[in-house]
Structures are given as structure tokens and as C-alpha cells.
C-alpha positions in Angstrom: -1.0 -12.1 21.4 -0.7 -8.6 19.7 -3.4 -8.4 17.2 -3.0 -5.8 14.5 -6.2 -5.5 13.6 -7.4 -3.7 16.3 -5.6 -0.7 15.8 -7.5 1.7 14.4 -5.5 4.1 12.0 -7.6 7.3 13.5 -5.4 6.7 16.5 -2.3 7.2 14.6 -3.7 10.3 12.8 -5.7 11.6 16.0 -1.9 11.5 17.7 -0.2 13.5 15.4 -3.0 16.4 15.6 -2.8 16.5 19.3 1.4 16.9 19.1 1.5 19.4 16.4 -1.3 20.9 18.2 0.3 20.3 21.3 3.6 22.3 19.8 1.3 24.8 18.3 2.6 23.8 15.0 0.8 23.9 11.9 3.5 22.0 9.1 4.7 19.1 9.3 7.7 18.1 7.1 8.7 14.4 5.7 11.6 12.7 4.4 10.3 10.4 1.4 12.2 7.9 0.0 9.3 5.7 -2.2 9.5 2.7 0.4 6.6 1.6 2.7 7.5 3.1 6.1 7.9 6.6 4.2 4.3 6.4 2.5 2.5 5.0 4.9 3.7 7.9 7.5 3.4 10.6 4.5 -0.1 9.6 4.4 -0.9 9.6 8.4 0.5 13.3 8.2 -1.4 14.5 5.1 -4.9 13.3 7.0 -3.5 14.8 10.3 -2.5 18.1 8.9 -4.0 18.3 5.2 -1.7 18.5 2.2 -1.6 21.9 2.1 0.5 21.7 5.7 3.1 19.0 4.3 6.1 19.3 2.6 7.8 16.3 1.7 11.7 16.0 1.1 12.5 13.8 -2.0 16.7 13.2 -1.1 18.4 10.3 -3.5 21.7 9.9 -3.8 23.1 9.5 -7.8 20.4 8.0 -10.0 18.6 6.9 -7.6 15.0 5.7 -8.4 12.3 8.4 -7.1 9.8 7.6 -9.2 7.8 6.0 -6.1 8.3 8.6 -3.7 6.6 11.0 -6.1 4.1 8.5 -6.8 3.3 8.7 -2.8 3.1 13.3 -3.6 0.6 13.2 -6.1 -1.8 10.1 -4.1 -1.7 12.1 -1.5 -2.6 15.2 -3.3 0.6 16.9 -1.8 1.1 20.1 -4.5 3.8 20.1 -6.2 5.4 23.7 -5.6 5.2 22.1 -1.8 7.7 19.0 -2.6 11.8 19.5 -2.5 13.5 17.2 -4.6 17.1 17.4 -4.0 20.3 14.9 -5.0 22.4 14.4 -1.8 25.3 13.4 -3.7 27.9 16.3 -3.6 27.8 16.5 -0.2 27.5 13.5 0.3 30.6 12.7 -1.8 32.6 15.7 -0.6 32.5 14.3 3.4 33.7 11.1 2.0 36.5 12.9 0.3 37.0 15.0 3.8 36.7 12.0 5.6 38.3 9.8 3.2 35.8 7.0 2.9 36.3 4.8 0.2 33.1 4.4 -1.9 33.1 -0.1 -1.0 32.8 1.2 2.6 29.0 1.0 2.3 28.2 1.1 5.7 30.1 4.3 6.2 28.8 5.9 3.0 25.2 5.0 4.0 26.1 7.0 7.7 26.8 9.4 5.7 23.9 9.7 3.4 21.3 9.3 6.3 22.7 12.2 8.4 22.6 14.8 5.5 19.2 13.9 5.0 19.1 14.8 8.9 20.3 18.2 7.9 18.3 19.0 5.3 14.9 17.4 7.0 15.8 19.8 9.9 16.9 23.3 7.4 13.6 22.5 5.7 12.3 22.6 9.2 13.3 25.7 10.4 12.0 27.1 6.9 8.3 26.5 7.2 8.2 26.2 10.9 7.5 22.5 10.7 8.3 19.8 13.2 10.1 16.6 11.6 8.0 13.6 11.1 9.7 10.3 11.5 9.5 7.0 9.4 10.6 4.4 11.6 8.9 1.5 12.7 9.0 -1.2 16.4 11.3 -3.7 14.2 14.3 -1.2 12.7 14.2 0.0 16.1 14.5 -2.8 18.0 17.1 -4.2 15.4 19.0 -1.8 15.0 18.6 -0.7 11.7 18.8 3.2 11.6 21.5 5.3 11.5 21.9 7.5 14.9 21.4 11.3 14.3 20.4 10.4 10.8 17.3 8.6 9.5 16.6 8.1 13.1 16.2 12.1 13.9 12.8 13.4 14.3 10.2 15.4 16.4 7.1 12.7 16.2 7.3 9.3 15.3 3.6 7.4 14.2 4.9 3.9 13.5 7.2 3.3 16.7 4.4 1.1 17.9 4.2 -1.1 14.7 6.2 -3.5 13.6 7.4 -3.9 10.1 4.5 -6.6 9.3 2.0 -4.2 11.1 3.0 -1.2 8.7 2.0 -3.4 5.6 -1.6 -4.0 6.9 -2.2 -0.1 7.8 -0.9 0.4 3.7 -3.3 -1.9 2.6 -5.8 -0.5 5.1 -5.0 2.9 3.9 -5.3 1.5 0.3 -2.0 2.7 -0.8 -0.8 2.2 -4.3 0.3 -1.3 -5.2 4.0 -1.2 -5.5 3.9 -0.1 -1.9 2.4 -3.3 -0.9 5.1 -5.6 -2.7 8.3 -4.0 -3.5 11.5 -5.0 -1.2 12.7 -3.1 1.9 15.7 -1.3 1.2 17.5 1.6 2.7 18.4 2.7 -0.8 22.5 2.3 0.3 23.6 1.2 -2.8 22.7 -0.6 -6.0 20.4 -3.7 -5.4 20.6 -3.2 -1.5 17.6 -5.0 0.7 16.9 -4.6 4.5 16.6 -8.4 4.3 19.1 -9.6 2.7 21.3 -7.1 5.1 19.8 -8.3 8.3 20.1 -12.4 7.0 16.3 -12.8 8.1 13.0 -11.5 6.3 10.8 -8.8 8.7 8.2 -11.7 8.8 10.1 -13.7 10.8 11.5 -11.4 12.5 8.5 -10.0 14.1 7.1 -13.3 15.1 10.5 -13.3 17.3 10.4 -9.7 18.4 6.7 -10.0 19.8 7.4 -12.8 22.2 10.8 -11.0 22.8 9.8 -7.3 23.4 6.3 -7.8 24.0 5.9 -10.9 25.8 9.2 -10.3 27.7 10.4 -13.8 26.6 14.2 -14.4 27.0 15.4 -15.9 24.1 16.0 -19.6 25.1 12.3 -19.8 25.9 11.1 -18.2 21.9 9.4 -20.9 19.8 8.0 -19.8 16.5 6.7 -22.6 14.3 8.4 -22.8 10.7 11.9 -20.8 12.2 14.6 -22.9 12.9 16.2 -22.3 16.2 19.5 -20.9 14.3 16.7 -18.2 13.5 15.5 -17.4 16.6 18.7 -16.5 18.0 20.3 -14.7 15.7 17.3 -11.9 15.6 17.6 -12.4 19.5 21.3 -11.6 19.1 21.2 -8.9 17.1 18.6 -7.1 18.9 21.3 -7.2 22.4 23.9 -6.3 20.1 22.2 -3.0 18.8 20.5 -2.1 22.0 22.7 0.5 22.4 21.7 2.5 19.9 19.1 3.4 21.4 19.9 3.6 25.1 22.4 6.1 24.2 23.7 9.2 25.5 25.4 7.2 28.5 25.1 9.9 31.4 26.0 10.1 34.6 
């Protein structure tokens, strides 16, 4: 059985050096929305690169909340003049209008949102000759839940080999802030939205499933996790099949 513990969070930072090395690039530049994923990589990239070499993209959309993704700056003694805090919603708003998507059409508008994040991640890129680094973690991949060409774009990902459980240890490990440790997953799509209560299941579960699943190579008939139903089990089994291809896309030839 995987066993979190072992992984030693030098490994994480000791792999981004050697790619930004690698690329012979010094910057390193970070969407950061206040949630877990976004802090705990913010603070890999910080002790790869130093603070000085980070510069950190604060993007809401509307009034949304920031206050934690600034929180995550100054505990990572990010300076300030080096953070971009920037409110997507004109442009946001203005494809909708070009595209006319109605505001309900969450799912749309949230498409939306992630990709201009994309675009500005990438301009802010090309400014201080940074490479993109990722937030994403095993279980949104493996799920599903990222938005192609959007919050899924980057040039080096630390936390595609954890899983959503895995990335809460390594905060407390890295001693993060509190509110880090216990606030909800959420996208940030719209008012009140979770990543649980989207998906129908909570990440604990969830990962239980996915390492006999992905890891073990289990198929899903032969899963059993003690304390989740069956009903469970194959839904996250489901959904996984359903969203594979999101990431085995392009198709070629």
C-alpha cells in the first residue's frame, strides 16, 4: 500500500531545481487561488527557487475572497512588488457576452474563467522569462476535475504524484497556515461552490478508491474499501472512465 509518509518533501523541491535548471530558467511563476493545492505548490517553488525568483498571479473573478491567497505571499516571504493581483471578470464576462453564455451555465462560465487564467499565467510567463508551475494533484487528474487548456496548463507539475489526501499531509508537513489545513476544496466557480459536493463523494474516499484503482491496477468490481458503500465505489470508478479522456487527448493518428 502507498504510504505517504515516506515521501520526503526534498524530493519534490530537489525536482523542481533540476527542471528549471534543466530549462536554464531562473523564475518560476504561479497561479494562486488561497486553496491547498495552490499553497502547498507556491511553497515547493519558493524553496526551489527562493522568493525573490517567484511571482505569484492572484486572478479572482468579482469579489471573490483573496484574502488566503495573499496569506500564502507574505508566509512565503514572496515581496510584494513581485505579486499580480488582477480581477478576471471583464474578460471573463465579455467572452460570455461573445459567446453568449448565460451566467446559470456554471460549467461553461467556469471554462471560461480557468482558461483566462491560462492566458494570463502564460503573458506573465513570457514577461519574466518564467516557466509555469502547475497546482494539480493524482486525484483532479484522474477525476477529471480540471478544465483542458485552462487550470490544467503548465510547464512543471510537483503534486501529479499525490493524491488529494497526500497534499494535506505535505501542508501540515510544511507547517502551513491553518486555514489551509481545514477550509473546503473549491474551484472558486461560483458562490458557495465545493469540489465535493460537485463530484458527490469527499477526496477521502475517493483516494482510498483511486489507489487500488490506479495504483494497484484493480478493476473496479474487485475495489473493497471498508466504511464505502459499494454505490461509492463505482461511481468514483465511473467517473474516472468517463473523464479519461481528458487526458488522453489530442487523438492522433
Amino acid at each position: 500500500m502507498y504510504n505517504f509518509r515516506m515521501i520526503n518533501p526534498n524530493s519534490l523541491i530537489t525536482f523542481l531545481k533540476k527542471t528549471f535548471a534543466a530549462q536554464h530558467v531562473a523564475n518560476g511563476v504561479i497561479a494562486v487561488s488561497g486553496g491547498i493545492d495552490s499553497a502547498v505548490s507556491l511553497t515547493l517553488l519558493t524553496q526551489a527557487l527562493s522568493s525573490e525568483h517567484v511571482f505569484p498571479l492572484l486572478l479572482p473573478y468579482g469579489n471573490q475572497n483573496m484574502d488566503d491567497a495573499r496569506a500564502i505571499c507574505i508566509f512565503n516571504k514572496v515581496p510584494q512588488n513581485q505579486w499580480q493581483e488582477m480581477n478576471i471578470q471583464p474578460a471573463v464576462d465579455a467572452i460570455a457576452d461573445l459567446a453568449h453564455i448565460e451566467k446559470h451555465d456554471h460549467m461553461r462560465l467556469g471554462n471560461v474563467m480557468a482558461r483566462v487564467r491560462m492566458i494570463l499565467v502564460y503573458d506573465a510567463a513570457k514577461k519574466h522569462h518564467a516557466l509555469v508551475c502547475g497546482t494539480e494533484n493524482k486525484s483532479e487528474h484522474y477525476l477529471g476535475y480540471f478544465t483542458r487548456f485552462g487550470d490544467s496548463a503548465s510547464d512543471v507539475e510537483p503534486l501529479t504524484t499525490l493524491y488529494k489526501t497526500d497534499v494535506r499531509m505535505l501542508a501540515e508537513q510544511l507547517q502551513l497556515p491553518s486555514q489551509f489545513l481545514s477550509k473546503q476544496p473549491s474551484a472558486g466557480l461560483w458562490e458557495n461552490q465545493t469540489d465535493e459536493q460537485e463530484l458527490g463523494f469527499t477526496y477521502e474516499d475517493a483516494d482510498k478508491v483511486l489507489r487500488q484503482l490506479i495504483d494497484e491496477h484493480k478493476e473496479p468490481e474487485h475495489i473493497h474499501v471498508q466504511g464505502i458503500d459499494a454505490e461509492t465505489i463505482s461511481r468514483i470508478c465511473a467517473r474516472v472512465k468517463q473523464q479519461a479522456f481528458k487526458y488522453n487527448t489530442p487523438y492522433t493518428l
